[in-house]
N, C-alpha and C positions, 0 to 999 in steps of 0.2 A: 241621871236626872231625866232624860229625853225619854229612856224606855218607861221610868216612873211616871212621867204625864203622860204618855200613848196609854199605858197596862189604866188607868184612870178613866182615860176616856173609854176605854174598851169595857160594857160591861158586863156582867157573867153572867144574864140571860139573852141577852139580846147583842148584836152587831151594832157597830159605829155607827155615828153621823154620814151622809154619805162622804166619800177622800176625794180629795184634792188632786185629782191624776195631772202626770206629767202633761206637758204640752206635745200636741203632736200631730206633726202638719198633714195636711190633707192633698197630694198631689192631684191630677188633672188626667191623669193615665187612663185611657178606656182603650179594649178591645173591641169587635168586630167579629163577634161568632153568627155564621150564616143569617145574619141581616139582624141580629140582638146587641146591641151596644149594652158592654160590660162594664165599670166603670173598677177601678182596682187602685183607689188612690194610695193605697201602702207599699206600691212596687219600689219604691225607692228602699225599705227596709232589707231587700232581695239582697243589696250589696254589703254583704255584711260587715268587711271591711273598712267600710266607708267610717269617716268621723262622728257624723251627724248619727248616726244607725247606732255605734257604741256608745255614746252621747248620751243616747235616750234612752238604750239597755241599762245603762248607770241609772238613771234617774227612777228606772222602773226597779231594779233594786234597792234603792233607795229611799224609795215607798215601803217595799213588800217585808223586806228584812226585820225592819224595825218593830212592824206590823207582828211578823210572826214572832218574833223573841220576844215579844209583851203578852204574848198569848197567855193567859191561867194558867192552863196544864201542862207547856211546854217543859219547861223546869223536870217536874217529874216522868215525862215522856222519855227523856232523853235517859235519865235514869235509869228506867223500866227497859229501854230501848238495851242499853249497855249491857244488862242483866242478860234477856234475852237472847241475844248475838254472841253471849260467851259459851258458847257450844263448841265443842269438836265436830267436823265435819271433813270427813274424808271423799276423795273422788272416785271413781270407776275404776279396779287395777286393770292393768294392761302387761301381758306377758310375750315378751319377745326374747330367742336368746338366751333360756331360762333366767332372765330377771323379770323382776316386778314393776312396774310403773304407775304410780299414782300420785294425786293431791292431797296434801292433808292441811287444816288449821287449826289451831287448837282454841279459837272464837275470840282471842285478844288481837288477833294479826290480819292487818287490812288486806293482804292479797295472802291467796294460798298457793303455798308452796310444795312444790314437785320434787318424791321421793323415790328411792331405786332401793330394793331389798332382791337378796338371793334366796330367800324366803319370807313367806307373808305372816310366819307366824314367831317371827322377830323384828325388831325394830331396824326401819330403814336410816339409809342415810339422806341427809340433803343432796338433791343434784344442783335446783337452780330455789332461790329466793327471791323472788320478785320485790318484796321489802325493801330490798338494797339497793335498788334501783334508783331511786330519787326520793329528794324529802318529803316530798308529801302523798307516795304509797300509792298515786296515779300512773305509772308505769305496770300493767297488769300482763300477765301470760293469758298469749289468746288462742291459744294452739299448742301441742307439743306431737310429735311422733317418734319412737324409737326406730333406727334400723333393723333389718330382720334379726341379725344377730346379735343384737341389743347392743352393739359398742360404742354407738351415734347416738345422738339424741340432736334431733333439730327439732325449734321452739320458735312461737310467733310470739311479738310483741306490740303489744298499742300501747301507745305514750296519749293518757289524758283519756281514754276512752272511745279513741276515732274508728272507725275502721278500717284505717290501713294498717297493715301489719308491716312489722320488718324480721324476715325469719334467719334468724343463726343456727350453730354449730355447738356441740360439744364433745368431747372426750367424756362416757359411762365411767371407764375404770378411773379418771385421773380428776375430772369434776373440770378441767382446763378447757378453756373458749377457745374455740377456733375462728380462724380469720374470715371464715365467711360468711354475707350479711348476702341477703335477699331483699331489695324493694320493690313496691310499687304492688304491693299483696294490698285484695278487698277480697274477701269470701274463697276465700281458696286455701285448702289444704295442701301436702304432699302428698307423691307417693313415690314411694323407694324404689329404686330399681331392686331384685331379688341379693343381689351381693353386697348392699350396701355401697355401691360406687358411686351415685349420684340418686336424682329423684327428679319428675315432673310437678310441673307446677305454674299456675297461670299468673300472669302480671299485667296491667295494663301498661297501652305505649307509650312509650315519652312524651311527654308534650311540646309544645314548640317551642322556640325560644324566647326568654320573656314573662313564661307563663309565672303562675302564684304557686305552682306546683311541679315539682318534676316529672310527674307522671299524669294522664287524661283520664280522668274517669269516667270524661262524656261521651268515649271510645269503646269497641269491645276489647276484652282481653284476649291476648294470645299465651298460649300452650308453650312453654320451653322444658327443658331439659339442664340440669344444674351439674355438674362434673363437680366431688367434692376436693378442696383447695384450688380450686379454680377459678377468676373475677368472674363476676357476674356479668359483664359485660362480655366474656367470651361464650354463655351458654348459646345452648343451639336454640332453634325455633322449630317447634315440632309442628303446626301445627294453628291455622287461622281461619276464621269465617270468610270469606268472599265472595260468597252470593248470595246472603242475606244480612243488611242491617243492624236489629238487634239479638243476633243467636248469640250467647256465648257461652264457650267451648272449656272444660275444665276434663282431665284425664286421670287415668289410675292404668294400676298394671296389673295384671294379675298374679295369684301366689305362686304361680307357675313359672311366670315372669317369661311367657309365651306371649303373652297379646296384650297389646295395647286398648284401652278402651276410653273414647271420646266422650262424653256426654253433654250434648248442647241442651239450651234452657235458652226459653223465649216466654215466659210467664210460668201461672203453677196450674195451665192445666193438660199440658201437652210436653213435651219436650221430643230430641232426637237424640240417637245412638251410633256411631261409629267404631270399628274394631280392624284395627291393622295385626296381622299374623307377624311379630316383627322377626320370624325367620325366614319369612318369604316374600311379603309383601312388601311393596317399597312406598304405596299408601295407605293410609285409612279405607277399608269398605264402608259401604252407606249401611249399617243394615235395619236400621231402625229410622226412616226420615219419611213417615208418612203426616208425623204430627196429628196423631187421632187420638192419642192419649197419653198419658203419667207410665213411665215404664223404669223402676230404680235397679240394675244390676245390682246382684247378690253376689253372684261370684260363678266359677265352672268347673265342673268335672271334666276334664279335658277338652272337646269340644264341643261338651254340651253348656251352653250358658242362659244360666237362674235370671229370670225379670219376676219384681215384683209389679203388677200392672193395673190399669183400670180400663182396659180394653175389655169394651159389652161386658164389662162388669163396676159399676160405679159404686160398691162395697170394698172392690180390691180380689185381685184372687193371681196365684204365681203359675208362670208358665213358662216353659222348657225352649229354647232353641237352638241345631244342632249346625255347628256354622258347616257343614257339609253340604247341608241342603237347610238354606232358612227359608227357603220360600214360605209364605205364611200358612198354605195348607200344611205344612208339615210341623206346625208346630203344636207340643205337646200342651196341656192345660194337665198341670198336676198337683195345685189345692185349688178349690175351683172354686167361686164367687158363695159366701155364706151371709146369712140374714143378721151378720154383725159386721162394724167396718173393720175392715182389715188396716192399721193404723203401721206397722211394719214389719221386717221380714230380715233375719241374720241368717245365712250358711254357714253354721258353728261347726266342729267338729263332723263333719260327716251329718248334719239333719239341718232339717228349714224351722226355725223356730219364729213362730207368728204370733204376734200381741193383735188382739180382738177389744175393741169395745163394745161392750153388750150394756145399754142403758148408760154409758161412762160410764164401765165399772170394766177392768182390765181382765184378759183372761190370756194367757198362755199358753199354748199349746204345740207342741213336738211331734213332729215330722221327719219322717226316714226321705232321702232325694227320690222316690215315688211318690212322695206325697201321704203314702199311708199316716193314719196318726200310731204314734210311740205312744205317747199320756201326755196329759195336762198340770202342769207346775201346778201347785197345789201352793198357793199364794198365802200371806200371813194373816189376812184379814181384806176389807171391801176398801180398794185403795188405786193407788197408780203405779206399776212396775215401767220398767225398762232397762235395757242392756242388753247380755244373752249376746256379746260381740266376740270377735276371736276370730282366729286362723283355723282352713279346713281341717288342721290333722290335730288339732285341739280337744283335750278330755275336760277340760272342764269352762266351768263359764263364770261369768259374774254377772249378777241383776241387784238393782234397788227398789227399793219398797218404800211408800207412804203415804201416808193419811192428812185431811186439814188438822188434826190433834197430836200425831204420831212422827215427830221429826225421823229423818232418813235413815232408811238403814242398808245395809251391802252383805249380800248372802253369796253364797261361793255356791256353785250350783256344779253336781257330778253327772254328766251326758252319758254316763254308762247305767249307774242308778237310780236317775233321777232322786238323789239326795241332796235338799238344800243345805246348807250349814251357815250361821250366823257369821258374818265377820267382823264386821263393825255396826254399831248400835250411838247415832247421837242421843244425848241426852239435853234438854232442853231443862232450862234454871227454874223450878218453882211452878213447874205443869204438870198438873195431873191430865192426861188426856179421860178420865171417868166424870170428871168434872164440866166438861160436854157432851152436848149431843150433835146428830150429823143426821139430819134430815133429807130426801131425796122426794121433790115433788113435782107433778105434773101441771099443766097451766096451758091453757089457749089461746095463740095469739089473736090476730086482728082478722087472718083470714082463715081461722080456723084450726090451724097448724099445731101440734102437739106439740110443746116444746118441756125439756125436763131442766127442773133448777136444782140444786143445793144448798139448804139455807143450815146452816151455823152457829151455836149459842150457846151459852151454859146450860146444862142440864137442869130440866125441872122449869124452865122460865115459861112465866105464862105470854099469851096471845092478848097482852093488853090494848093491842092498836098504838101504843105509844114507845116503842120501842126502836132508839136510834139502830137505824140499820144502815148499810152498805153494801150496796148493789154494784156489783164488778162485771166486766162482760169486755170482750173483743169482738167476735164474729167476723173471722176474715181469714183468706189463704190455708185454707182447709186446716185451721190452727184448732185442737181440740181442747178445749178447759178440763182436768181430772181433778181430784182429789189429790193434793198437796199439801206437805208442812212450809209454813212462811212465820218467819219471827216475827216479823212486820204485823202481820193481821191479830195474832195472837196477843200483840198488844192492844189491839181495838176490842179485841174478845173478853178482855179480863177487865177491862173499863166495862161493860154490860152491854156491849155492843153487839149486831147482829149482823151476817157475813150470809150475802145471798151470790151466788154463780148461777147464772144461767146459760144453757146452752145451746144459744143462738143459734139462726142458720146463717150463713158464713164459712162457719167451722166444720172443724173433718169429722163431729160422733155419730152420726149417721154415712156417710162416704159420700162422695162424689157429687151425690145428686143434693146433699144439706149444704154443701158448698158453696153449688152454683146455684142454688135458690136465694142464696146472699149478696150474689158478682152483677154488675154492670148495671142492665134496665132493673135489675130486681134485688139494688141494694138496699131500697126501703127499706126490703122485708125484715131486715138485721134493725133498722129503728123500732120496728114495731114491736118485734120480739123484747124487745129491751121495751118498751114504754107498756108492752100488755104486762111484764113481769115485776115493773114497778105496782101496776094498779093489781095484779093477783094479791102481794106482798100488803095492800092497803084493803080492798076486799075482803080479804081473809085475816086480819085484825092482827097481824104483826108489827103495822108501824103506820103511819098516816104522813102527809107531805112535809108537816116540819121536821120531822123526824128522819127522812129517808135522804141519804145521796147519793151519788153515781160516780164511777172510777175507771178508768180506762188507759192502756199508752198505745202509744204506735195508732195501728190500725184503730184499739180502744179510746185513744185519744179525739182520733176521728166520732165514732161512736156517741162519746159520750159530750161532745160539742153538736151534733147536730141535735142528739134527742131533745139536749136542756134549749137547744131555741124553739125545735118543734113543740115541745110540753114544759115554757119552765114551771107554771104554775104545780109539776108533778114533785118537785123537787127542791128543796132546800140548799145543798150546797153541790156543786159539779168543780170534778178533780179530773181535766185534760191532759196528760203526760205527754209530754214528747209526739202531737200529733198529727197528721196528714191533715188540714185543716184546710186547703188552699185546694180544691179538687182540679178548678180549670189550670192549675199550672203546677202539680203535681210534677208532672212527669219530665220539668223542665230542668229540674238539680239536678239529676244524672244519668248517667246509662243504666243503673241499677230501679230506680227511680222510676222507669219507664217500664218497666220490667210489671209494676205493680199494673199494667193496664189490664190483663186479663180478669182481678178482681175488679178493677173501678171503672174503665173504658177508659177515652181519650175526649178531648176539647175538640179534638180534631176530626170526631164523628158527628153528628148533627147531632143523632138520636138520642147517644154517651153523652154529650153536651147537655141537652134538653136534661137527663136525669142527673146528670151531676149539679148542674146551677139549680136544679131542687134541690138538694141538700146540703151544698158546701159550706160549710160554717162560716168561713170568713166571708160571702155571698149573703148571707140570711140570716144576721142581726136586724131588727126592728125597733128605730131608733125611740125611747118613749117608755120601753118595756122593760118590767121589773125582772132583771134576771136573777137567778139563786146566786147566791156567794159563792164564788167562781175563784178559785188558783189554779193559773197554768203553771206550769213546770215545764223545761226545756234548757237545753245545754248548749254553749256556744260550739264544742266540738263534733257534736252528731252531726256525721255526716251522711246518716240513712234518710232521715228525716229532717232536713233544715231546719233551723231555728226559728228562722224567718215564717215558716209556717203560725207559729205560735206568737211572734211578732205580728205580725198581721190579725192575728184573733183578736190577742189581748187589746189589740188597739180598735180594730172594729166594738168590740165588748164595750168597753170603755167608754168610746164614742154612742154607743147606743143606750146605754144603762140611764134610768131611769132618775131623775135629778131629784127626785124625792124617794128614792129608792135606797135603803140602808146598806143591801148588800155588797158588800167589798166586789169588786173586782183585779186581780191582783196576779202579775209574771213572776212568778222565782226564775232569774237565769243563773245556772250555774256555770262557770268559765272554765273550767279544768273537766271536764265531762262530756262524754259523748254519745250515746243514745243510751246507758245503762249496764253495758257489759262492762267486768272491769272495774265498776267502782270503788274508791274501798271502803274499807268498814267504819270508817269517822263519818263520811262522807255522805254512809246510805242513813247512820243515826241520826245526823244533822239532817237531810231532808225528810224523811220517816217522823219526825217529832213534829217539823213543822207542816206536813201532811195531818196528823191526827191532831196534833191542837185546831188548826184552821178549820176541821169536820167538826171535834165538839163543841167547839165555841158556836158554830153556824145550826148547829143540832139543839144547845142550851147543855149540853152535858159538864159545864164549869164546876156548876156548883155539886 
């Protein structure tokens, strides 16, 4: 009866009466940035633990829930949703030990599961089933690695979505758990010693006593060493920062299993490189700690070791150095900086295989270790690849393909004759990919700047100016937008709806320099490009402001909360994901957390201060003003991005929204969820349905 009088009140052109939001106190908290009193009365939300903080998260579900399940087209979304998601989808194989390694789902099964063949062109067996882990399909695989000689398989695990991992053991031939468990894993993979005896691998320190956590994550993480059947508590310590702050240090071996390689990370435009000989040396050498630039190890020809770099080349270009002599004059440049970014870079079998984006559009191209070009993969269509991974003495490779119409596909690639072959082909429920079209158009932002978008649609649709569209975008941490299949959008596309990407600067499709044209004093640039691409989109008679909304998470989250205060009157509905919203206390969640200062700066600089309190969303609400129909979204488990960030908006939002103002404002929090990876498949239908009901109802697409 309750969703019967909401679905009533709600009518199917137009949004509700304005809502009745929860109560929600207003504390007294101000800061003190070089002589600017800040005023941050939702710092108490910070404590998320707290009674009062879960209290009022209830209450805001208890608004939004009701809200969304009364929606018109929820019902059939969910539906449609179901349909869509019952795809097969296989993962990346991986051969170690002549077996096969890979994920497969068959589109009914909330998490995918990891299968082991002694050949790819018969049916594998199960190794591990992530499904069976708990009833409700939130325990995901968040990692897995074979031993060199494939008899091991050690696998990360997140319970609920978080990202700590806890990494175990298994027995390939027997399917049998081993007794050892790995904690205190964020962001860290293994790597195997060469004989399969043990592996490195970073973990953060223990916390103190007392803590809410057994491990610190406001800590760097230290390098160990794991001896298999051995307690974790007896591994070694290879390895810690101690004279700088926020460096940290994560390692690999090589295939040689001759040297050790460090690689420190202090944001994403710089890092440092360490390499101990572990036959002779009894430390790590420095040989990379100038911090001038991005340099990702490939791998080595005995002492020659592969960096991919962005040294005096902010396109990207690989170079050579020979640890006999690394002094920098002697090192080699041997694919050399090209008028495409160089986006990355595998030592496959004996060649450097480089992915290029040219306009966003992928290109491939094969390389002998001199650099000469072999040829260029000859790709299925104008799309997004990657893969092209493997061990040096490897003959063949694996790459994926796809398109925004063209769900994924997995071609087995031969390094010797450059022959791709088909391996696996999803198929997607009731699409014709001819049944769209895939536009690629150019637009000028604010200060002039060329920026290239992708706009989306059924084929044949006219440019009537009234066409609900949806405007997507991130711009941040050299993160590049291609061309991809999402079942997700595909249901917005067959509603008659219109899917624009634009490719902000921020992001890595030009290199280096499209990056940092989006970081720190000049993160405007990333709102404008995003507010000129809404008005290109209304200019050129694709859609007009009731019609148009904006979508974003993470970094996008951020994005798409400043633009809609800077322009709401541009926009109709804004959909905030999971977002950095709180810019002056960002970097206060965690040591990871802090990490993002190289794109957004710090509170703790004047000048980063000055430009963040211009744009921090939860800062610059303006109380009185009609904002567009606004759902955040956020999980109580993420722990990349606090909750609390989105706590703080939605209640700034709220507080500011306009009392004759019809537009909903509204938190979904989800409780079992953590920034998005890992979901499972009930989980992403249920938020997906109530994502596109709340756009077409705020759009008028009910009826």
């Amino acid at each position: 009866m309750r969703l019967l009088l909401l679905a009533l009140l709600i009518a199917p052109t137009a949004l509700a009466q304005p809502l009745d939001y929860p109560e929600t106190p207003r504390g007294s908290v101000t800061d003190d940035y070089f002589g600017t009193t800040v005023a941050d009365p939702y710092r108490w939300m910070e404590t998320m633990d707290d009674a009062e903080v879960m209290a009022w998260v209830d209450a805001q579900n208890d608004l939004s829930r009701p809200f969304l399940e009364a929606l018109p087209s929820r019902a059939a979304l969910v539906e449609r949703l179901d349909d869509l998601w019952t795809i097969e989808s296989y993962g990346m194989p991986r051969e170690e030990g002549g077996r096969y390694f890979y994920t497969y789902t068959d589109g009914t099964q909330d998490q995918s599961v990891l299968y082991v063949s002694d050949d790819l062109d018969s049916e594998g067996r199960v190794l591990l089933d992530p499904n069976t882990l708990s009833d409700d399909a939130t325990i995901s695989l968040s990692g897995w690695s074979p031993s060199p000689d494939g008899k091991l398989l050690a696998y990360g695990l997140s319970d609920g979505g978080t990202d700590w991992r806890s990494w175990h053991l298994l027995d390939v031939a027997t399917g049998e758990k081993m007794a050892d468990v790995i904690e205190g894993i964020k962001f860290s993979g293994i790597s195997w010693l060469p004989d399969g005896s043990g592996f490195y691998y970073s973990r953060y320190p223990l916390a103190a006593p007392g803590s809410e956590r057994p491990y610190d994550d406001q800590m760097q993480p230290i390098v160990y060493l794991h001896i298999i059947g051995e307690p974790q508590a007896s591994d070694k310590e290879v390895f810690r920062v101690t004279d700088h702050p926020t460096r940290t240090p994560y390692a690999s071996q090589t295939e040689d299993g001759r040297y050790l390689v460090l690689n420190l990370f202090d944001g994403y435009f710089a890092n440092g490189v360490y390499v101990q000989d572990l036959t002779t040396d009894s430390e790590p050498r420095r040989l990379l700690d100038a911090w001038d630039a991005r340099y990702t190890f490939l791998g080595n020809d005995g002492t020659t070791f592969f960096f991919q770099t962005t040294l005096d080349a902010p396109n990207g270009k690989v170079i050579a150095i020979d640890l006999d002599s690394p002094e920098r004059d002697n090192w080699r440049e041997i694919i050399p900086e090209a008028n495409q970014s160089l986006q990355g870079v595998s030592l496959t079998g004996g060649h450097l295989i480089t992915n290029y984006l040219r306009d966003v559009q992928t290109r491939i191209r094969i390389h002998d270790l001199d650099g000469d070009l072999v040829r260029e993969v000859l790709l299925p269509g104008v799309g997004s690849a990657g893969g092209f991974g493997g061990d040096a003495d490897q003959t063949e490779t694996f790459y994926s393909f796809s398109s925004f119409t063209t769900p994924g596909a997995i071609y087995r690639y031969d390094l010797a004759t450059g022959e791709s072959t088909l391996w696996k082909q999803a198929q997607a429920s009731g699409i014709d990919p001819d049944d769209y079209s895939v536009d690629q158009v150019f637009y000028t932002s604010k200060d002039g700047t060329r920026i290239p978008m992708f706009v989306v649609g059924r084929e044949g649709m006219e440019r009537s100016g009234d066409t609900p569209t949806l405007l997507y975008g991130y711009g941040g941490f050299n993160v590049s937008l291609t061309p991809g299949y999402s079942a997700s959008r595909m249901a917005w596309l067959e509603r008659g709806g219109l899917l624009a990407i634009p490719n902000i600067r921020g992001g890595g499709e030009y290199g280096e320099a499209w990056h940092r044209a989006g970081t720190k004093l000049q993160k405007q640039n990333v709102f404008d490009d995003f507010i000129a691409a809404a008005e290109y989109l209304i200019d050129n008679d694709y859609t007009n402001s009731d019609k148009l909304a904006i979508q974003g998470g993470s970094n996008g989250g951020l994005l798409v909360g400043a633009v809609m205060l800077q322009r709401p009157d541009l926009f109709a509905a804004a959909l905030p994901a999971v977002g950095v919203l709180d810019m002056l206390r960002y970097h206060t969640a965690s040591a990871n957390a802090r990490q993002w200062s190289s794109d957004y700066g710090l509170s703790e600089n004047e000048d980063e201060f000055a430009a963040q309190l211009a744009y921090s969303p939860v800062h610059n609400t303006q109380p009185g003003t009609c904002y567009p129909a606004t759902l955040i979204t956020t999980a109580m488990l993420d722990d990349r991005v606090s909750a609390w960030h989105s706590f703080k908006f939605a209640a700034a939002m709220q507080h500011a929204q306009s009392s004759d103002c019809a537009n909903p404002v509204l938190l979904r929090v989800e409780t079992r969820q953590g920034h998005g990876a890992g979901t499972p498949r009930w989980m992403r239908i249920d938020q997906t349905a109530d994502i596109w009901a709340f756009v077409m109802h705020a759009l008028g697409m009910d009826s």
